[in-house]
C-alpha positions as CSV (number, residue, x, y, z in Angstrom):
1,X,18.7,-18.6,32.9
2,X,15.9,-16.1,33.5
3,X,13.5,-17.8,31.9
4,X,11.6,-18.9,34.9
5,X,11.6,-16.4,36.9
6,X,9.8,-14.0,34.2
7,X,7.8,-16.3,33.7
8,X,6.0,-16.6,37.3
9,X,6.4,-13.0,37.7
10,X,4.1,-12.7,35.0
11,X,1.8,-15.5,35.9
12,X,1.2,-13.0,39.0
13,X,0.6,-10.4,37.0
14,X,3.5,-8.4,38.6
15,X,5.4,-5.9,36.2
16,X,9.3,-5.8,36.5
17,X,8.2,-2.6,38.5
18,X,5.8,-4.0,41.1
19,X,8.4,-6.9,41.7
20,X,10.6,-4.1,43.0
21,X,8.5,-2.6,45.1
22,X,7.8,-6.5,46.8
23,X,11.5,-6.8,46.8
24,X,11.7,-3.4,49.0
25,X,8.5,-4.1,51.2
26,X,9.6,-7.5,52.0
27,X,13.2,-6.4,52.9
28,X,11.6,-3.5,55.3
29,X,9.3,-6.0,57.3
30,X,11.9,-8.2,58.0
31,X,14.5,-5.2,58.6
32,X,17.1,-6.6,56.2
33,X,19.9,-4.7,53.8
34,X,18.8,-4.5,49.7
35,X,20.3,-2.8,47.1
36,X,18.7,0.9,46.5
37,X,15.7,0.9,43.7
38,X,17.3,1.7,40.7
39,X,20.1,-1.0,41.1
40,X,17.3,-3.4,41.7
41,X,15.3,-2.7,38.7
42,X,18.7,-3.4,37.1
43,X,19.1,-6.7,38.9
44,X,15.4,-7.8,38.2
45,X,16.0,-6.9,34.3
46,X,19.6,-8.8,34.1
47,X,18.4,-12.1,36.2
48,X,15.4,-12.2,33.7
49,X,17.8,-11.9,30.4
50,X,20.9,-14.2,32.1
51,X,22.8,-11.5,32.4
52,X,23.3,-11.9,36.6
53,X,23.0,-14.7,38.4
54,X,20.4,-14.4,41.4
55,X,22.3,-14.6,44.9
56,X,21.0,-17.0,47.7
57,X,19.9,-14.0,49.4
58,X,18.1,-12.2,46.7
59,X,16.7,-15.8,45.9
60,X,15.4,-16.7,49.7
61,X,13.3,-13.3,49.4
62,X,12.3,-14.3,45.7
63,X,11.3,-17.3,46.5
64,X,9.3,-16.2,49.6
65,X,7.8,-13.5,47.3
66,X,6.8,-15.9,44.3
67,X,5.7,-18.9,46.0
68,X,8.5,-21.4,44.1
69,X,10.6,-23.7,45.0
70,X,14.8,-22.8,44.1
71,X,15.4,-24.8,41.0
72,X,11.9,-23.5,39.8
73,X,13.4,-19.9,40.0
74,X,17.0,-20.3,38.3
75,X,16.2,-22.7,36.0
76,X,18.2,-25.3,37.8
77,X,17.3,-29.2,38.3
78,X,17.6,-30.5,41.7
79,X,21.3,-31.5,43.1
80,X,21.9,-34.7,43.0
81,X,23.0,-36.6,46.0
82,X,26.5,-37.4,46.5
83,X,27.9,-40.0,45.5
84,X,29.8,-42.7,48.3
85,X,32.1,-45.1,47.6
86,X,31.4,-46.7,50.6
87,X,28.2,-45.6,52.4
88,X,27.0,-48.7,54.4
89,X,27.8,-46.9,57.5
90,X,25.8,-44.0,56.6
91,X,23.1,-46.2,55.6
92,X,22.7,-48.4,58.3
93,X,22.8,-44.9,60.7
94,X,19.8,-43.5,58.5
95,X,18.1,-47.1,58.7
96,X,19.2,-47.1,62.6
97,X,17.3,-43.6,63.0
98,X,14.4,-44.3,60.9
99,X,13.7,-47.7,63.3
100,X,13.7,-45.5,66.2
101,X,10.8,-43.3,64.7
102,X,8.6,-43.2,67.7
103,X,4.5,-42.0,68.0
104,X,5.9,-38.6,68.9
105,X,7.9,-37.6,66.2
106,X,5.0,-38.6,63.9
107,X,2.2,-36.3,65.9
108,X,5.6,-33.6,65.8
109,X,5.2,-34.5,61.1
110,X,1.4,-34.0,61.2
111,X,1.4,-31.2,64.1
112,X,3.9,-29.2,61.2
113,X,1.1,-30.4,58.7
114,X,-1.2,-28.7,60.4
115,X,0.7,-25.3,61.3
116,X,1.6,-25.3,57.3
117,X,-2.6,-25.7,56.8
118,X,-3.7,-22.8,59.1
119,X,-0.6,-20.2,57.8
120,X,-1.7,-21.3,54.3
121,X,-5.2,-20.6,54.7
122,X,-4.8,-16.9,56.9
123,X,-1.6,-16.1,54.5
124,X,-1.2,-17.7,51.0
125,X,0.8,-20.5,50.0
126,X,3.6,-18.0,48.3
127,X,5.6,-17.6,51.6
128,X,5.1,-21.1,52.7
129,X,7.2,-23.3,49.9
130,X,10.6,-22.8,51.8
131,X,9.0,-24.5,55.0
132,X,6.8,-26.8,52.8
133,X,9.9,-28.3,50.8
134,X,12.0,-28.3,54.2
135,X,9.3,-30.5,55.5
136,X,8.6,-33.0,52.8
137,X,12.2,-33.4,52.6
138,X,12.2,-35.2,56.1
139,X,9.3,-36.7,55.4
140,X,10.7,-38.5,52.4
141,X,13.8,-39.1,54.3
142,X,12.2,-40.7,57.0
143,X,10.1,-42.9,54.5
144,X,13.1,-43.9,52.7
145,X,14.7,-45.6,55.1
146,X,11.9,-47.2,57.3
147,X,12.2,-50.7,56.6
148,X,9.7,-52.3,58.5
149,X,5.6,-51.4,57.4
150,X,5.1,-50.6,61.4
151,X,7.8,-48.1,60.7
152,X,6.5,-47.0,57.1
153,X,2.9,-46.6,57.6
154,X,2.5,-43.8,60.4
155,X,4.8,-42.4,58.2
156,X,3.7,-43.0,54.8
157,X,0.2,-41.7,56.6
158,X,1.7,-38.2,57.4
159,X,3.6,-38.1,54.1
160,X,-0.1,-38.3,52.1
161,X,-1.1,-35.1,54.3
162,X,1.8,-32.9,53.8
163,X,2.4,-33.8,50.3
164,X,-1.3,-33.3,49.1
165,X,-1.7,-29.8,50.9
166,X,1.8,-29.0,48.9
167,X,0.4,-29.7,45.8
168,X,-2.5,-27.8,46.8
169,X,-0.7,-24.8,47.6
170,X,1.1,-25.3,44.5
171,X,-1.8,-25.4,42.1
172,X,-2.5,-21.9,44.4
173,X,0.4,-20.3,43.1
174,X,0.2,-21.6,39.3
175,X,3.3,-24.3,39.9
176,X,1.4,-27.0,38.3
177,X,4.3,-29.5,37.2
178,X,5.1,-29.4,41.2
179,X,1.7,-29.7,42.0
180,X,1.2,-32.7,40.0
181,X,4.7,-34.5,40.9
182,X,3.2,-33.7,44.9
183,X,0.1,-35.6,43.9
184,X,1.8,-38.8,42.3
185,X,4.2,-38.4,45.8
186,X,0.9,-38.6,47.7
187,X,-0.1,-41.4,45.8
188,X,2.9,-43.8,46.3
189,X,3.0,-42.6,50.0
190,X,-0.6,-44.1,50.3
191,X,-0.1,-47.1,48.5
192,X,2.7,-48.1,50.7
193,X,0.8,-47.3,54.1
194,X,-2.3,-49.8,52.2
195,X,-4.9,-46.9,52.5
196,X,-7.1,-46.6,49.8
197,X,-9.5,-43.3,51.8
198,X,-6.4,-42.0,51.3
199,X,-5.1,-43.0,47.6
200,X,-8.9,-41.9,46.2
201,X,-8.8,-38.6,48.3
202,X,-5.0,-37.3,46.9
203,X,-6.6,-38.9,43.3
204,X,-9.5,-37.4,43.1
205,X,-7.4,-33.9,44.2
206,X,-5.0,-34.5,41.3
207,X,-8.1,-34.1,38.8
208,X,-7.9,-30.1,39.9
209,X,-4.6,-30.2,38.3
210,X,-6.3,-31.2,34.6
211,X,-8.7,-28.8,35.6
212,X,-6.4,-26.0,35.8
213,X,-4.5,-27.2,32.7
214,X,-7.9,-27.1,30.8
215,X,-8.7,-30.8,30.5
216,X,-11.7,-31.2,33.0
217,X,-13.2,-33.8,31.2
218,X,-10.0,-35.7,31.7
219,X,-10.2,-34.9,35.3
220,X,-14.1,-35.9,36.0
221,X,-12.5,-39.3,34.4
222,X,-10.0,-39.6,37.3
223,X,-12.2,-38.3,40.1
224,X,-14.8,-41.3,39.0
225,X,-11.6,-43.3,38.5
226,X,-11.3,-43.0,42.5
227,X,-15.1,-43.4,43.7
228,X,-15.2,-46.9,41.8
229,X,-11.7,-47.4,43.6
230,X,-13.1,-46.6,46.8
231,X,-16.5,-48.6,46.3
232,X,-18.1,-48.0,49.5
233,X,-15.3,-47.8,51.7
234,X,-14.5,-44.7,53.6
235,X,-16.2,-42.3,55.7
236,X,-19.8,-40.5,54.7
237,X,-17.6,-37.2,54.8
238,X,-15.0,-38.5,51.9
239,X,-17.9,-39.9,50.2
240,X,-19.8,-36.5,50.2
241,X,-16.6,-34.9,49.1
242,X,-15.9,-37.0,46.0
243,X,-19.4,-36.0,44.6
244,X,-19.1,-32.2,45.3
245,X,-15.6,-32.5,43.9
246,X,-17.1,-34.7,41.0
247,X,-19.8,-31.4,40.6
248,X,-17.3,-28.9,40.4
249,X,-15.3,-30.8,37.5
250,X,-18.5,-31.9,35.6
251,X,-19.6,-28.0,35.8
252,X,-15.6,-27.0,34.2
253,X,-16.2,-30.1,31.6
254,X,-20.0,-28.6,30.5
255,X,-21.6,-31.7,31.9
256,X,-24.4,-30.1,33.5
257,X,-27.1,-32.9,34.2
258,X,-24.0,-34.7,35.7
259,X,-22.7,-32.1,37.9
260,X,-26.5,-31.7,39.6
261,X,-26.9,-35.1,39.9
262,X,-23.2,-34.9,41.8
263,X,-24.2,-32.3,44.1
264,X,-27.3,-34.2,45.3
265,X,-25.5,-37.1,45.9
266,X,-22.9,-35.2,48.0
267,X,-25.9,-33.5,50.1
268,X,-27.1,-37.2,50.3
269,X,-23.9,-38.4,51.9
270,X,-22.9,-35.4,54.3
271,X,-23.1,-36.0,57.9
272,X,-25.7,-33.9,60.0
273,X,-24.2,-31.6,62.4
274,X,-21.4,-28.8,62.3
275,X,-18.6,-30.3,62.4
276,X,-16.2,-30.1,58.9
277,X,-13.4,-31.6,60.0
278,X,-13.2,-35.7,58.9
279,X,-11.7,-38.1,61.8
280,X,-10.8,-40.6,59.8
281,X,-8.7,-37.8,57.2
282,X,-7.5,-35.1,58.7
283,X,-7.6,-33.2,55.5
284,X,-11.0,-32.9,54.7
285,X,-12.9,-30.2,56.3
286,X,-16.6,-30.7,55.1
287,X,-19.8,-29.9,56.6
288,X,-23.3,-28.6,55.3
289,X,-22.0,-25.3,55.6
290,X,-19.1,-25.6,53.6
291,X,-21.0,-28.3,51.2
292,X,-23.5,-25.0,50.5
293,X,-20.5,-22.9,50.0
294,X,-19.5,-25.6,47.4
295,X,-23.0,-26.3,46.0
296,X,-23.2,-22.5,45.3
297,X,-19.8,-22.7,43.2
298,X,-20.9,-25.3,40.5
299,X,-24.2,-23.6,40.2
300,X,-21.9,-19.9,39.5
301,X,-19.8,-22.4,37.4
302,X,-23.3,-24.0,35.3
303,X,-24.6,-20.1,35.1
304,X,-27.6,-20.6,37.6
305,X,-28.2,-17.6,39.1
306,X,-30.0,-19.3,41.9
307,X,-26.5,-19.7,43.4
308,X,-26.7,-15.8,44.5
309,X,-28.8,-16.5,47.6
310,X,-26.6,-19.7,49.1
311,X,-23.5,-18.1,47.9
312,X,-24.2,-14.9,50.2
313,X,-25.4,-17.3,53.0
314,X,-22.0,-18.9,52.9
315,X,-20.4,-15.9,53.1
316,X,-22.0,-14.8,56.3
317,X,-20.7,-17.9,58.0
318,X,-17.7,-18.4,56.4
319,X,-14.9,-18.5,59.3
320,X,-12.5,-15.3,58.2
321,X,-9.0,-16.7,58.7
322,X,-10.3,-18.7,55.5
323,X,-9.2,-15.5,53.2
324,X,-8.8,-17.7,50.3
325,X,-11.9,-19.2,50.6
326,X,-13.9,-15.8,51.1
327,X,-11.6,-14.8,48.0
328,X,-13.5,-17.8,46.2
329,X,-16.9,-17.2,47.4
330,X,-16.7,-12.9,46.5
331,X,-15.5,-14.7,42.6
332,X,-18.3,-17.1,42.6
333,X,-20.6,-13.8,43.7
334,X,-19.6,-12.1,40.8
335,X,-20.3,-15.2,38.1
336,X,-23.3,-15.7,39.4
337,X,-24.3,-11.8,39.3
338,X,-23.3,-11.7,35.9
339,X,-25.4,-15.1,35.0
340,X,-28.3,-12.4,36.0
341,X,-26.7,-9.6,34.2
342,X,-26.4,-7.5,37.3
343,X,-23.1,-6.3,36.1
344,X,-22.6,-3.5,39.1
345,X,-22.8,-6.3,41.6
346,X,-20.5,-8.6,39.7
347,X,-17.6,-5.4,40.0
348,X,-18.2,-5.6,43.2
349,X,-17.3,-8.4,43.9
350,X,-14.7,-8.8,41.8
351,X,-12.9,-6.0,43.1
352,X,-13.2,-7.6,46.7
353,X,-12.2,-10.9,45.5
354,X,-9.2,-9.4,43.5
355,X,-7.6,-7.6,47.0
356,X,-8.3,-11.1,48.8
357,X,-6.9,-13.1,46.1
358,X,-3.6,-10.2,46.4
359,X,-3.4,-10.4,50.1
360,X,-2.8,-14.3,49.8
361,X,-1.0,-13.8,46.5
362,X,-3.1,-16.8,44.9
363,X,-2.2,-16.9,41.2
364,X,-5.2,-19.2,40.5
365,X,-8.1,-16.9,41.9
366,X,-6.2,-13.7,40.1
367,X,-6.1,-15.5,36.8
368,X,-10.1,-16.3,37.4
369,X,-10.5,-12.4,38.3
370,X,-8.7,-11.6,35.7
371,X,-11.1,-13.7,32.9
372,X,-14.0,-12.8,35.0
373,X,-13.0,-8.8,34.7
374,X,-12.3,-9.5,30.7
375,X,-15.9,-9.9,30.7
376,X,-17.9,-7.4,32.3
């Protein structure tokens, strides 16, 4: 007991300190009652050695805080589901309400999706995995007892979104067990709705997850595992994204000549015009502006220092309730500066991208501000 929650306190990079201070900000915005500052350094040092056990309350603000789910803060597996020694009337209500699943209370599943996307893009993911949980819960639940595939599909459909932009947010906040279980969840939800745009698109996202655990050759393997899935299926906008995402994780693996030839065949497949966001998947938001925004990232990640000049066009277009993407763009600023040895340019931006990456309290961009500081 304890265990856990040192440990993504110091995956933040909060001290036991700074942890109390979120503790005492959080309770004041939301005008609730917490024990005085030197009782709570005590807490915070006795539920990190077992010695307390962390209340619900203390745990909802925790978890809010932190950006985990409960049993990923006290140690604790999931509660199983009880037990009936004669549920068929229970069941057949569940199967009863899952039948009666109507077009409206799928648009009401995605229409959460989609509030969950904006907050997590404007906010963080850290404050979101309460509400994210919640919802894949009754997504799952809904799922599970749909019997017939006109009652599974729309479902299984709006399961694939919300559960790839929770492991998403998950990888954000350095959960990356969750973030790969959210994946294979993805996965099986698009199998059983018999859409493979949507299987290939929550594979090749799973390959960030080797990326992050420092196996991106492993991960170029499954993003190429899903193009020749895909064939030449799907829409020019997933095709363009499966190349710029098969850039990015040649660049990580050192593959160089691969990760070019990627990013032309992404700018090959990208639809003219403005808009990002893909009909066909609601989840992919691609355009030429945001494909130069990526271009500009593999070239920081290969060392080019031509990525400089796209990488601060992006940034004059980037829309700003994208904070974790500006966060990404300032870090990509500063590799690229550095590629040229313009070391006061690289602080710069890292100090920029180190308040953005606080404000949506992204473990992933601090820990790449973090390596990227180690070396200037």
């Amino acid at each position: 007991m304890g265990t856990a929650l040192r440990n993504v306190r110091t995956a933040r990079g909060w001290s036991q300190e700074r942890l109390v201070r979120e503790i005492e900000q959080f309770a004041r915005r939301h005008v609730i009652d917490v024990a005085s500052t030197a009782s709570l350094r005590v807490y915070v040092s006795e539920w990190e050695n077992g010695r307390r056990v962390i209340s619900d309350r203390y745990a909802t603000i925790l978890r809010r805080l932190l950006g985990v789910t409960d049993a990923e803060l006290r140690d604790a597996p999931p509660e199983a589901a009880p037990t009936m020694a004669d549920g068929y009337d229970e069941l057949l209500a569940r199967i009863d309400s899952a039948r009666s699943v109507s077009e409206s209370m799928v648009k009401a599943f995605n229409d959460q999706t989609e509030v969950l996307r904006t907050m997590d893009r404007e906010r963080g993911a850290s404050a979101l995995v309460d509400q994210m949980t919640g919802h894949l819960a009754r997504l799952e639940e809904t799922l599970t007892f749909a019997v017939l595939p006109s009652a599974r599909r729309p479902v299984a459909l709006a399961l694939v979104g919300a559960s790839t932009l929770a492991a998403w947010q998950a990888i954000d906040t350095g959960s990356v067990d969750r973030a790969w279980r959210h994946y294979e969840l993805a996965k099986r939800a698009a199998r059983d709705a018999e859409a493979p745009t949507y299987l290939a698109h929550a594979t090749a996202e799973q390959a960030y997850v080797l990326m992050e655990a420092g196996r991106p050759a492993l991960g170029v393997d499954l993003v190429r595992e899903a193009q020749r899935s895909l064939g030449r299926e799907g829409s020019p906008r997933l095709q363009a994204w499966l190349h710029a995402a098969e850039a990015e994780l040649c660049a990580h693996a050192g593959l160089n000549d691969d990760a070019r030839r990627a990013l032309d065949a992404a700018a090959a497949a990208i639809p003219p015009g403005v808009e990002a966001r893909d009909p066909e998947m609601p989840s992919i938001f691609l355009n030429g502006g945001h494909l130069a925004r990526w271009h500009g990232h593999v070239l920081a990640m290969l060392g080019d220092g031509a990525a400089v000049s796209s990488l601060y066009d992006a940034l004059r277009v980037v829309d700003p309730t994208f904070v974790r993407a500006q966060a990404g763009l300032h870090i990509d600023l500063a590799h690229a500066h550095l590629a040229r040895a313009e070391y006061e340019e690289a602080n710069n931006q890292v100090r920029q991208a180190r308040l953005l990456a606080n404000r949506t309290g992204s473990v992933r961009q601090r820990r790449r501000v973090d390596l990227l500081s180690s070396k200037l």
